[in-house]
C-alpha distance (Angstrom), angle and dihedral (degrees) to the residues before:
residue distance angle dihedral
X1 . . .
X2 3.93 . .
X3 3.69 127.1 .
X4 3.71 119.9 -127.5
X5 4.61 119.0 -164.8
X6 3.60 101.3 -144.9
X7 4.07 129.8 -170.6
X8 4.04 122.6 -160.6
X9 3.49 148.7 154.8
X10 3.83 123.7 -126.1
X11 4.32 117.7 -140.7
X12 4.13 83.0 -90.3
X13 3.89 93.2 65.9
X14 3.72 86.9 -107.3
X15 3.86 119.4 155.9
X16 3.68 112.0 -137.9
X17 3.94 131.4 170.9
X18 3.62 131.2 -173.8
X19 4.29 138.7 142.2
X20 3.85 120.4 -103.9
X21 4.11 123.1 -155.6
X22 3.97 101.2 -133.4
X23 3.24 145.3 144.6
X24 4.25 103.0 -134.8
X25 3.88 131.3 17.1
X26 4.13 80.2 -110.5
X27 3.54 97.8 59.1
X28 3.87 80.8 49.6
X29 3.70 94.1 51.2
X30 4.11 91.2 43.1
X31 3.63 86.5 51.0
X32 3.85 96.6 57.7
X33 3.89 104.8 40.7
X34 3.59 89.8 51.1
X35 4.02 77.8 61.4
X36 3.80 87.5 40.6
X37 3.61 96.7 -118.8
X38 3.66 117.9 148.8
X39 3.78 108.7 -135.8
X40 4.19 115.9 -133.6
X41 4.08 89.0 165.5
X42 3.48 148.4 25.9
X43 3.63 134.1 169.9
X44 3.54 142.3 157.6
X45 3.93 123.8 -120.8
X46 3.28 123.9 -126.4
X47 3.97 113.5 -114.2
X48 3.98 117.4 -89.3
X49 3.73 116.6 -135.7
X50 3.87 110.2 -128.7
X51 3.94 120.2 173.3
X52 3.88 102.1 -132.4
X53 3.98 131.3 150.3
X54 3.52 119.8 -99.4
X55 3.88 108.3 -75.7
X56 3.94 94.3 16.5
X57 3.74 120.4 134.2
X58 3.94 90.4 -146.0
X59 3.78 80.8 -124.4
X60 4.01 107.6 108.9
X61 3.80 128.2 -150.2
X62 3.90 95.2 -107.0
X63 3.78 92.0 52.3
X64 4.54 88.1 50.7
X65 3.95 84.1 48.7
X66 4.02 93.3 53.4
X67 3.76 100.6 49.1
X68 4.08 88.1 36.1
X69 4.06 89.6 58.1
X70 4.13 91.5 30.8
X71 4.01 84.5 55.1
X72 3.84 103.2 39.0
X73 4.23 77.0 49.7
X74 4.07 100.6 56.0
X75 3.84 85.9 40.9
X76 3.58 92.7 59.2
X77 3.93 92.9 47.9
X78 3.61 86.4 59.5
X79 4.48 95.2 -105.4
X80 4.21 108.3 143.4
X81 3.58 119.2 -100.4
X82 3.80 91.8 -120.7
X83 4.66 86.3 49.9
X84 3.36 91.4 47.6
X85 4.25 94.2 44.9
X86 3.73 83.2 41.5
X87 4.17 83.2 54.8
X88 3.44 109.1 44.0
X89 4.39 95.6 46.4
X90 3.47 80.1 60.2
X91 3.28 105.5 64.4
X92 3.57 92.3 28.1
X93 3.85 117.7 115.7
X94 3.25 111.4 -166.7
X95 3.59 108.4 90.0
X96 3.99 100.7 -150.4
X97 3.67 85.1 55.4
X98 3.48 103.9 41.1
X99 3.86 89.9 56.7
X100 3.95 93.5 49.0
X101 4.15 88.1 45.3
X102 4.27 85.9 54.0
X103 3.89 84.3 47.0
X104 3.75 97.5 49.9
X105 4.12 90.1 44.5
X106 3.90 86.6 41.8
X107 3.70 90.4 52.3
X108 4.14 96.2 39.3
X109 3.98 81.7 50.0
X110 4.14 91.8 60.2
X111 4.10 92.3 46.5
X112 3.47 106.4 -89.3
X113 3.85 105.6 127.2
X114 3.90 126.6 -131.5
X115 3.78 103.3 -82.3
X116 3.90 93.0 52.0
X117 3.32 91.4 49.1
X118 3.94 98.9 56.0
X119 3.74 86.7 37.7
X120 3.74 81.5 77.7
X121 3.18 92.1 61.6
X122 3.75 110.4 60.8
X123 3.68 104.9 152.6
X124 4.27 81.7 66.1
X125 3.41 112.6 26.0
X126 4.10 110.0 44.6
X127 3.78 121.9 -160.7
X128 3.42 92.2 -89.9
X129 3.67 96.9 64.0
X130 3.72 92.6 42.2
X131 3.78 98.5 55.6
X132 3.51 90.8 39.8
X133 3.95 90.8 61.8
X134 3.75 92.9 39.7
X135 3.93 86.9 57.2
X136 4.15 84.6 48.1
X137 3.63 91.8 51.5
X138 3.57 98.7 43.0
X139 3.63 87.0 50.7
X140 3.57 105.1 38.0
X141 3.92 95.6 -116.5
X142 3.92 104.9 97.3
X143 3.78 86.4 122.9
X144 4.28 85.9 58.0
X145 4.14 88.6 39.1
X146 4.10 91.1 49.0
X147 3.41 90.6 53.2
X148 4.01 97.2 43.8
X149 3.79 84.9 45.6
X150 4.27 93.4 49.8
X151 3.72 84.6 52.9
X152 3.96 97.6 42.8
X153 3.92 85.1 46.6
X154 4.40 90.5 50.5
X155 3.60 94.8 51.3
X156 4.05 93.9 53.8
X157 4.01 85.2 45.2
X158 4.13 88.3 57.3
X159 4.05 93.6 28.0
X160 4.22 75.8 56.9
X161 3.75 97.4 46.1
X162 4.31 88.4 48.5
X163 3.56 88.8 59.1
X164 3.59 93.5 50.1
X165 3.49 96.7 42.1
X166 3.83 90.0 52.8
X167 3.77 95.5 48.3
X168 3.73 88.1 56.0
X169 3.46 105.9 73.9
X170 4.22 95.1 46.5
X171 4.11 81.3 56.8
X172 3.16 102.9 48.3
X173 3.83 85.2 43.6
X174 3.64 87.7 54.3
X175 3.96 97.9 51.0
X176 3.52 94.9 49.4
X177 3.78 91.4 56.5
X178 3.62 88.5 35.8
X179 4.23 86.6 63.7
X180 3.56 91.8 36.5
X181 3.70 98.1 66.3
X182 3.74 95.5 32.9
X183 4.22 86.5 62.6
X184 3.56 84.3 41.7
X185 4.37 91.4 53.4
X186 3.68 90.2 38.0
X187 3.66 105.5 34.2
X188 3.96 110.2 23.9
X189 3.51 102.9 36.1
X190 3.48 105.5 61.0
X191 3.84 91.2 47.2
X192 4.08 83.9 61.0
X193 3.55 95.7 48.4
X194 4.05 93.7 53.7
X195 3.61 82.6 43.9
X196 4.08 87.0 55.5
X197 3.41 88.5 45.0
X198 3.49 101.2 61.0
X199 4.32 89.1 55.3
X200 3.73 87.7 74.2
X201 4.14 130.2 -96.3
X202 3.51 94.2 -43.0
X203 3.94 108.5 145.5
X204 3.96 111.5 -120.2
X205 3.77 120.2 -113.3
X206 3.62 115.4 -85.7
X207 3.55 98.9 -109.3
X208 3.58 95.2 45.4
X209 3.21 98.1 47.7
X210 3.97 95.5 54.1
X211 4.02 79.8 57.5
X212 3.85 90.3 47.5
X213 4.56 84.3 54.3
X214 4.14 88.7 46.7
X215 3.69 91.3 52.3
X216 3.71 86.0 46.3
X217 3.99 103.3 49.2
X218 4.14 78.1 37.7
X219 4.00 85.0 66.9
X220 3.58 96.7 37.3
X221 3.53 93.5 58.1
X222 3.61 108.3 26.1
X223 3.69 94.7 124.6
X224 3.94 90.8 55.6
X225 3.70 90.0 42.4
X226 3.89 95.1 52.6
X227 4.16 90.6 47.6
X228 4.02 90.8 51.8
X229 3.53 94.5 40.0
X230 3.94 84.8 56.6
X231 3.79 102.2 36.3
X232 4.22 80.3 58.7
């Protein structure tokens, strides 16, 4: 969804600026007079280039378990949802998340309460989050569920890094033996067949000699080899 800078004044004469997640410069414009801002300047940004795997948000884990505990904080000190949203997509870095934190305040702002407002957002906040807050708000807890949810959220981020750091080893395992018999096809085995060579015409061993025609296509097509091995 594209990103539009905008620049206002407020009924008191007071300047403000901010970015809005949206799909038209009308939605934009809708967005702030319901706020009663009076709009000087709006302009689209230009797209950000962000490496991210197909389906990502470009919003990690660690970064959702930050502003969940920084928010379930503020909200037990007593701060407005909509100051402390306003607060923490300030001094949020990530771009893709700063716009969707503006959005959600934006949209808290114009009535819609908290759940609604991430449900826009599914790519960052899943189901489970959302209903989990709408059961907080409803209830008057969502400091309590935050919290619960920052902590749920932290133990699948190490659970994740377990599993990764136990697959490790096996791979790395599994390379080294991987380069160790490709020297051995590619290096070793010829030097044993001119060796077998020089014994007279005697025909190799069966089994040998079906390692003797690896090493051989091995050599062949090392080039072709070395690409696929690398493209997997």
């Amino acid at each position: 969804m594209p990103v539009f800078a905008w620049e206002g004044r407020t009924p008191n004469g007071d300047v403000k600026k901010g970015e809005i997640e949206a799909e038209t410069r009308e939605d934009v414009e809708r967005r702030l007079e319901a706020q009663r801002i009076s709009v000087s300047k709006i302009k689209k940004k230009p797209k950000e280039i962000v490496l991210k795997m197909p389906g990502s948000s470009g919003v990690g884990l660690a970064e959702i378990v930050i502003f969940t505990r920084q928010l379930a904080t503020m909200i037990d000190a007593g701060l407005p949802i909509v100051q402390s949203l306003d607060l923490l997509s300030n001094q949020e870095p990530n771009p893709h998340f700063k716009a969707c934190l503006k959005d959600v305040k934006m949209s808290v702002e114009t009535g819609s309460t908290f759940a609604d407002s991430l449900r826009k957002h599914p790519k960052i906040f899943d189901d489970l989050f959302v209903n989990l807050v709408a059961a907080g708000e409803l209830g008057g807890v969502l400091d309590s569920i935050l919290n619960r949810l920052a902590t749920h959220i932290e133990k699948a981020v190490k659970l994740r890094r377990k599993v990764k750091g136990a697959m490790t080893y096996p791979l790395a395992v599994l390379a080294i033996a991987i380069i160790v018999v490709g020297v051995l096809l590619v290096k070793v085995i010829p030097t044993f067949e001119e060796m077998f060579k020089n014994f007279g015409n005697a025909a190799l061993p069966g089994p040998t000699q079906v390692v003797v025609d690896i090493s051989h296509f091995m050599i062949d097509n090392i080039l072709m080899i070395f690409a696929l091995v690398v493209a997997i």
